[in-house]
C-alpha positions in Angstrom: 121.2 -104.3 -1.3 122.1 -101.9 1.4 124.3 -99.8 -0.7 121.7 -99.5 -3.5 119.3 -98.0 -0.4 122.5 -95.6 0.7 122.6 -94.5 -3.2 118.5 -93.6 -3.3 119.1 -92.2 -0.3 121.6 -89.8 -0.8 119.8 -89.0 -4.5 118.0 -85.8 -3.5 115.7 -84.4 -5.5 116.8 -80.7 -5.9 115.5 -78.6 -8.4 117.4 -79.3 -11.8 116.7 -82.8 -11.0 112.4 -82.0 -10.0 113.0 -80.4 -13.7 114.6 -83.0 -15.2 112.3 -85.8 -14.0 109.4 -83.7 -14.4 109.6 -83.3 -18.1 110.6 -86.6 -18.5 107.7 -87.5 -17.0 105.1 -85.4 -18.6 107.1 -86.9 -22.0 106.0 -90.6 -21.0 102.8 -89.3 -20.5 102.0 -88.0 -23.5 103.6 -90.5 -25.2 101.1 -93.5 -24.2 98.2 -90.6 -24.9 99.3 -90.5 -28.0 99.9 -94.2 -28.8 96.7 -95.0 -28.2 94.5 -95.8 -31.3 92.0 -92.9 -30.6 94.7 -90.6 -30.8 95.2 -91.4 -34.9 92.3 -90.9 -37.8 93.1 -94.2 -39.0 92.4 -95.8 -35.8 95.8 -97.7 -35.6 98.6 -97.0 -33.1 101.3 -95.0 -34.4 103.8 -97.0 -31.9 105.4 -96.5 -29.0 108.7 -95.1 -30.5 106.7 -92.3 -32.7 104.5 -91.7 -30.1 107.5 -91.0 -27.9 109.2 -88.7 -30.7 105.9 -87.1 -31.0 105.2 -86.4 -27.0 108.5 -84.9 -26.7 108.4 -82.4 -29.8 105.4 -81.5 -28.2 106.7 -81.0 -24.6 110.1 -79.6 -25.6 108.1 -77.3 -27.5 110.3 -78.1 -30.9 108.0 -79.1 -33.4 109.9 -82.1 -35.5 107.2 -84.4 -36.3 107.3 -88.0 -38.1 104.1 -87.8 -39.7 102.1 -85.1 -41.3 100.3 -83.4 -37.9 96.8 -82.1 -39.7 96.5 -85.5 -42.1 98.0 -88.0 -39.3 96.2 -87.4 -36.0 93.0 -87.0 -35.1 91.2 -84.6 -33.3 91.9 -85.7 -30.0 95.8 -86.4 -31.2 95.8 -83.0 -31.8 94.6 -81.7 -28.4 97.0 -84.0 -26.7 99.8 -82.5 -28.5 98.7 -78.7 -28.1 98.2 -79.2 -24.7 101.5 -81.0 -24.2 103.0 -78.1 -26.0 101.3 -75.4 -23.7 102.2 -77.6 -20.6 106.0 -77.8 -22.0 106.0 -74.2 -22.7 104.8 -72.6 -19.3 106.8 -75.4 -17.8 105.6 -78.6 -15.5 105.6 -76.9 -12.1 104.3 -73.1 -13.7 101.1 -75.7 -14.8 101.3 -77.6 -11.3 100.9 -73.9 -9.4 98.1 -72.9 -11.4 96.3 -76.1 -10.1 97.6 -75.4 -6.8 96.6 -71.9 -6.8 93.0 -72.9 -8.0 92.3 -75.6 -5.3 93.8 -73.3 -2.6 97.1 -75.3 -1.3 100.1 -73.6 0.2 103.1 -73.4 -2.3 105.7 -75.2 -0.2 109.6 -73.6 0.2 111.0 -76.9 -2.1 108.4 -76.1 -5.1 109.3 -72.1 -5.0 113.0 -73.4 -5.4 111.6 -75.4 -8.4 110.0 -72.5 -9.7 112.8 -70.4 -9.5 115.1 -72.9 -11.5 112.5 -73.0 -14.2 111.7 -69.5 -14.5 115.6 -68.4 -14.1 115.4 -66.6 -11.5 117.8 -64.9 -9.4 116.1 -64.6 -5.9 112.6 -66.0 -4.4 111.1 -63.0 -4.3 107.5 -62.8 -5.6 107.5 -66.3 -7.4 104.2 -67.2 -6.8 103.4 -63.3 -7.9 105.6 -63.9 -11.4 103.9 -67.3 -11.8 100.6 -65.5 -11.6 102.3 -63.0 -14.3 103.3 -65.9 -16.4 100.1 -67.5 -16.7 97.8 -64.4 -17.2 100.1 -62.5 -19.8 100.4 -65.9 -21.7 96.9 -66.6 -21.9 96.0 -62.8 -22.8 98.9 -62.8 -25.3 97.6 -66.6 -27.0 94.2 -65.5 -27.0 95.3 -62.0 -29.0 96.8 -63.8 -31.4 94.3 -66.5 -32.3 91.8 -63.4 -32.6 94.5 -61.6 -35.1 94.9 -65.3 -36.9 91.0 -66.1 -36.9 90.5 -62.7 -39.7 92.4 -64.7 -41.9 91.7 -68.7 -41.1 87.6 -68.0 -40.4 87.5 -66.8 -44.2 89.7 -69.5 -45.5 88.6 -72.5 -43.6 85.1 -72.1 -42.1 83.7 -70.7 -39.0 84.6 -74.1 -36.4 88.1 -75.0 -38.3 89.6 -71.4 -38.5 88.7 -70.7 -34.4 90.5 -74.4 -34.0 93.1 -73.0 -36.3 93.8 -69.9 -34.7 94.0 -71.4 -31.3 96.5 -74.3 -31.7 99.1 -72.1 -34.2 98.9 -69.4 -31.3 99.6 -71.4 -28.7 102.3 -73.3 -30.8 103.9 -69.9 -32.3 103.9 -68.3 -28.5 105.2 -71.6 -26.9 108.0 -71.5 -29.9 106.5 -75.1 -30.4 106.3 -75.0 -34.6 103.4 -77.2 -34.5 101.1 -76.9 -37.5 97.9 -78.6 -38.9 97.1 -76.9 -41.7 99.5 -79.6 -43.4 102.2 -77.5 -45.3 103.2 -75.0 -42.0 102.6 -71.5 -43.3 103.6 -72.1 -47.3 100.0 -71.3 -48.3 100.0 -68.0 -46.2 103.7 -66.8 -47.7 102.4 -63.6 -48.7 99.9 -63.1 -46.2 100.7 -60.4 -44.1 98.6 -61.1 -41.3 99.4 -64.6 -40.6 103.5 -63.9 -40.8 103.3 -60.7 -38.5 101.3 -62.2 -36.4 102.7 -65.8 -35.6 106.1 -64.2 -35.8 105.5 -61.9 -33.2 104.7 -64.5 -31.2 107.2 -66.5 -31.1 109.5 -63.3 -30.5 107.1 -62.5 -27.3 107.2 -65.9 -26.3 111.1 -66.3 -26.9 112.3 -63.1 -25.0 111.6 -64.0 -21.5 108.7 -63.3 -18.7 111.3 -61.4 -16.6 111.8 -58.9 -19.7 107.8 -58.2 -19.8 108.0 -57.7 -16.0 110.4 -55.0 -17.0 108.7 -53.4 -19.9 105.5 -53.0 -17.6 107.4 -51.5 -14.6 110.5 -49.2 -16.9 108.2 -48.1 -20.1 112.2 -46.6 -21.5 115.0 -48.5 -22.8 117.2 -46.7 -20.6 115.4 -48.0 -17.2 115.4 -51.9 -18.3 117.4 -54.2 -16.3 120.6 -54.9 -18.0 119.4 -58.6 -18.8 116.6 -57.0 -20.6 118.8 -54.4 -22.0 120.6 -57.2 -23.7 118.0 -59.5 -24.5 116.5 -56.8 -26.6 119.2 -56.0 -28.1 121.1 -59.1 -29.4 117.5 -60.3 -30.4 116.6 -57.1 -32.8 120.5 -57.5 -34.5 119.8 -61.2 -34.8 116.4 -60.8 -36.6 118.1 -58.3 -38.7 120.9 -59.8 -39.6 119.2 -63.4 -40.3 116.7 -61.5 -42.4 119.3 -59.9 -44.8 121.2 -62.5 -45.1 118.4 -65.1 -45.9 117.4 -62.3 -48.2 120.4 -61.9 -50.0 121.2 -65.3 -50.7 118.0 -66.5 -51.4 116.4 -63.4 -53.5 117.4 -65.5 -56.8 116.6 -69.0 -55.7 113.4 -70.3 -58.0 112.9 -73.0 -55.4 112.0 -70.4 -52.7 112.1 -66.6 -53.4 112.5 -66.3 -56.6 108.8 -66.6 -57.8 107.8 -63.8 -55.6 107.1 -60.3 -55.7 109.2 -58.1 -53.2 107.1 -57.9 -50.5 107.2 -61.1 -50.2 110.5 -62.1 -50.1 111.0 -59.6 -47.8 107.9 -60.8 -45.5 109.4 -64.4 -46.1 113.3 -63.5 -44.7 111.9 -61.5 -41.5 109.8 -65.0 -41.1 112.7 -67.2 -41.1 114.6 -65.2 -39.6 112.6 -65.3 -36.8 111.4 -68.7 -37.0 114.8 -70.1 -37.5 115.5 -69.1 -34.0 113.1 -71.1 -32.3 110.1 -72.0 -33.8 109.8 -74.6 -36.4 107.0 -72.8 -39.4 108.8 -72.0 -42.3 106.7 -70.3 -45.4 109.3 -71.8 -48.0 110.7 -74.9 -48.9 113.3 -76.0 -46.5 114.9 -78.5 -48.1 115.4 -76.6 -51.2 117.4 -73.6 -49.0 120.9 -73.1 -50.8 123.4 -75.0 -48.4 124.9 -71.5 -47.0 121.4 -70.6 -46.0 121.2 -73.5 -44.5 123.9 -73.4 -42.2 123.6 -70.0 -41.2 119.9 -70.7 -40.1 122.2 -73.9 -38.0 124.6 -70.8 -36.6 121.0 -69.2 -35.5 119.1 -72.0 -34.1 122.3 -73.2 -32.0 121.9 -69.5 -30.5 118.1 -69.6 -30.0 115.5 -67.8 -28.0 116.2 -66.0 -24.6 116.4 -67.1 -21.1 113.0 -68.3 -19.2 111.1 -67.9 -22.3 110.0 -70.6 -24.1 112.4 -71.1 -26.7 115.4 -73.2 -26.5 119.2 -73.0 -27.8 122.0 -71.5 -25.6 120.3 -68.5 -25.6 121.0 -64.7 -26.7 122.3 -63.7 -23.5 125.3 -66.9 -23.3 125.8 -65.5 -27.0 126.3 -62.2 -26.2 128.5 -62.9 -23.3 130.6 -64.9 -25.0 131.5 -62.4 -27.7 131.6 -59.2 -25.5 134.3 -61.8 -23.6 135.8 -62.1 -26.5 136.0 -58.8 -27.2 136.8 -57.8 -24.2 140.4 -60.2 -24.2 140.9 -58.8 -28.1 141.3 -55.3 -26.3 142.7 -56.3 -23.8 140.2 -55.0 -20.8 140.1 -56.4 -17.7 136.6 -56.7 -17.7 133.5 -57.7 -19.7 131.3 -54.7 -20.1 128.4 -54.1 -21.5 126.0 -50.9 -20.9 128.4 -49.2 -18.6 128.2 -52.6 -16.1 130.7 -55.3 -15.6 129.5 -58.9 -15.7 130.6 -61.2 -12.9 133.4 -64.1 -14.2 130.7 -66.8 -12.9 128.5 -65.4 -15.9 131.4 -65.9 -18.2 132.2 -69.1 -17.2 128.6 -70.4 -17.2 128.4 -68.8 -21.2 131.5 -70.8 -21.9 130.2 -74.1 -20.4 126.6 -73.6 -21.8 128.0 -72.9 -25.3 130.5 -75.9 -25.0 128.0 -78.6 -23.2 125.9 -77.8 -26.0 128.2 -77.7 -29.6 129.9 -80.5 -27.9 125.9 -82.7 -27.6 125.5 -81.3 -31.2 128.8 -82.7 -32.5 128.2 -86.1 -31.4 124.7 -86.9 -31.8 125.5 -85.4 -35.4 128.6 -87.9 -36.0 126.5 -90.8 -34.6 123.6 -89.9 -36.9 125.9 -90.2 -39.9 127.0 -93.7 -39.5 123.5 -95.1 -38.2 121.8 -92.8 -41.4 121.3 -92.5 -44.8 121.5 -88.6 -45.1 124.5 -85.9 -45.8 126.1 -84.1 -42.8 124.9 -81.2 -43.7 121.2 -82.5 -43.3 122.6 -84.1 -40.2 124.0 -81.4 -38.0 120.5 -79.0 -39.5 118.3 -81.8 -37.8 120.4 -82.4 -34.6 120.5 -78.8 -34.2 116.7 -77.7 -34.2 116.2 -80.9 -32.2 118.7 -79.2 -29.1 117.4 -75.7 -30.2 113.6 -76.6 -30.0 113.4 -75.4 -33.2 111.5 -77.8 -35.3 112.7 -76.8 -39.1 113.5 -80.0 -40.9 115.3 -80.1 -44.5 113.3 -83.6 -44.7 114.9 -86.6 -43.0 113.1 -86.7 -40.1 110.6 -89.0 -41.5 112.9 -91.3 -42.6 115.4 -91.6 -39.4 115.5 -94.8 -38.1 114.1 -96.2 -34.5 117.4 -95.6 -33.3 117.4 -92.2 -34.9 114.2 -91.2 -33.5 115.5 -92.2 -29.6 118.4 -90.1 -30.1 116.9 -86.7 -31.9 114.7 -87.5 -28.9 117.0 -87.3 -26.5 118.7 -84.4 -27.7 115.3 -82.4 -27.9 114.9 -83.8 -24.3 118.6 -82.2 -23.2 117.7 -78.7 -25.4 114.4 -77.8 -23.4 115.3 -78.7 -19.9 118.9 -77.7 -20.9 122.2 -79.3 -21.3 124.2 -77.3 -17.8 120.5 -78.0 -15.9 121.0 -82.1 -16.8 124.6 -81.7 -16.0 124.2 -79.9 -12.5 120.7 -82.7 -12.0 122.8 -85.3 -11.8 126.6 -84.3 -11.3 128.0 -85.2 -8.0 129.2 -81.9 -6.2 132.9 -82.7 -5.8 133.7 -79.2 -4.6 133.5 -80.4 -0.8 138.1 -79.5 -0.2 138.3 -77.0 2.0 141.5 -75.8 0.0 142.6 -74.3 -3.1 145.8 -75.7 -5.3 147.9 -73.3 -6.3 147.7 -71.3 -9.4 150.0 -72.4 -12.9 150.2 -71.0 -15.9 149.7 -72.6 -19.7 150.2 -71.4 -23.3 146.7 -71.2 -25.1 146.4 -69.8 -29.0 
């Protein structure tokens, strides 16, 4: 008994584990919201382990659902689930300040540590100011949008539906979430060139980070940004633009998805997915009907994700883009990473490389485990297992159909992808790095 009160005792919460708990939390929260009868249109519960699924799409802003979200829940379902999206995108404690902030109470030194682990940050220097930032841009860049989506749903589905329309797909396409209730994503909008603009620039607002607005606003040229921003930017544009020819290319003669439309539209429809694939689960084609090397590039782009304290998911662009330039770097032979005339530290290489492994390494398993305790092809497999870690939300179909055991596990792995696979490591790793001493140094053959 003693030593279990020693263990408790010496379990501090720090701030990966605040994170970690917190969302876990607000996940079992949601969860019985959502289980309860009220929650459905048919007036039954949905269960505990849907419910569950459900909460933590929601929260981990991914957007993998088990039922149909606009036939399945009712209106009150629905507001649980945008609001667990918008708490899961701003993050637990960015939602706890605001209340703090409104009621007047002193944010304490512990929850600015919090804040700064959630936001990324580097120092603690004007948190409570960037928390301010975070809230007000995100609200003025939701409410934009839904104004920008309402032209199009106010026409289509009435007056009281298209506002409700426009406001949940905004917030879902800013928080990356995926989340739709029109019933068929953004299928019946393919061609619409309002509706894909729109929702896909905000997921690319929402997924490139509140420290890179910070730096838009304050160094209006490229050449000024901060070199996270700098590369941010940059591996985001060549990501989009890549993913976009190459879904165009392969696709362009599919009859299942391009095929059937003009050029425009295929061309509206790749820049969509490539965006979407990213992060955010719409799609405005079939899915499931994606030729299988489409398919597993859109895996290759969803395991790379969004960008750091945004609210997408995936290892993000900046442990990608570390990871090659360190590649490249050793194929030259340089002593040092570089990128925009500045070297990067060896920490930030060695965090890449963990991130990137942690993460392919959760993918890998969950995906072998899946195809014993499932009746789907690998392929279909890894795709699910992937969008689950990268909050993504695209589905070629099987979600559905997993089994209970399948459902705890995808949740799980959404779970590890938002709070983040290194963040759940360092929450509750024990800090063994307490020698005072260094052994010495040995050398291997690697390649």
């Amino acid at each position: 008994m003693n030593s279990i009160r020693e263990r408790i005792k010496k379990f501090e919460l720090n701030p990966p584990r605040v994170l970690t708990l917190g969302f876990g939390i607000l996940i079992l929260l949601g969860a019985i919201l959502l289980n309860l009868p009220i929650a459905t249109k048919t007036g039954e519960s949905i269960g505990f382990i849907n419910s569950l699924f459900t909460s933590a799409s929601a929260v981990c802003v991914t957007g993998l659902v088990v039922v149909n979200t606009a036939e399945y829940w009712s209106l009150f379902g629905q507001i649980i689930i945008i609001l667990l999206i918008q708490m899961g995108g701003l993050g637990f404690m960015t939602m706890a300040t605001i209340v703090a902030l409104l009621i007047g109470k002193k944010i304490t030194l512990k929850e600015r540590l919090v804040i700064k682990e959630q936001l990324n940050q580097e120092t603690m220097s004007g948190l409570v100011r960037l928390t301010r930032y975070v809230i007000f841009s995100t609200f003025i860049i939701e409410g934009i949008g839904a104004l920008l989506l309402s032209t199009r749903f106010i026409p289509t589905y009435g007056t009281t539906k298209g506002i409700w329309f426009s406001i949940f797909h905004a917030i879902s396409a800013f928080c990356n979430a995926g989340f739709d209730i029109i019933g068929n994503s953004i299928i019946p909008f393919v061609g619409d060139f309002v509706v894909n603009i729109t929702i896909g620039l905000l997921v690319i607002i929402g997924g490139l980070g509140f420290s890179v607005y910070i730096d838009i606003s304050r160094n209006r040229t490229f050449n000024k940004l901060h070199l996270h921003s700098k590369l941010v930017i940059s591996i985001t544009i060549i990501l989009i633009i890549t993913g976009m020819i190459i879904f165009y290319l392969i696709e362009q003669n599919n009859p299942d998805t391009l095929l059937n439309l003009t050029k425009g539209e295929r061309l509206l429809s790749a820049f969509f997915q490539s965006v979407i694939t990213r992060t955010a689960g719409f799609n405005s084609v079939d899915i499931s009907m994606l030729h299988d090397t489409t398919a597993f590039i859109m895996i290759i782009l969803m395991f790379i994700g969004g960008s750091p304290g945004s609210t997408a998911g995936g290892i993000k662009t900046t442990t990608f883009g570390t990871i090659f330039l360190a590649t490249m770097s050793v194929i030259r032979g340089d002593r040092d990473v570089v990128v925009f005339k500045k070297r990067l530290n060896q920490n930030i290489v060695n965090r890449s490389l963990a991130i990137a492994s942690i993460g392919l390494t959760l993918i890998l398993a969950v995906s072998i485990i899946l195809t014993i305790t499932e009746e789907s092809n690998f392929l279909d497999v890894l795709f699910e297992t992937t969008s689950a870690f990268g909050t993504v939300g695209l589905s070629r179909g099987i979600t559905p159909n997993l089994s209970d055991f399948g459902k705890l596990i995808i949740t799980l792995t959404m779970y590890a992808g938002r709070v983040g696979a290194l963040t759940m490591a360092f929450a509750f790793a024990q800090n063994k790095n307490q020698y005072p001493y260094r052994y010495s140094e040995g050398n291997i053959m690697v390649g």
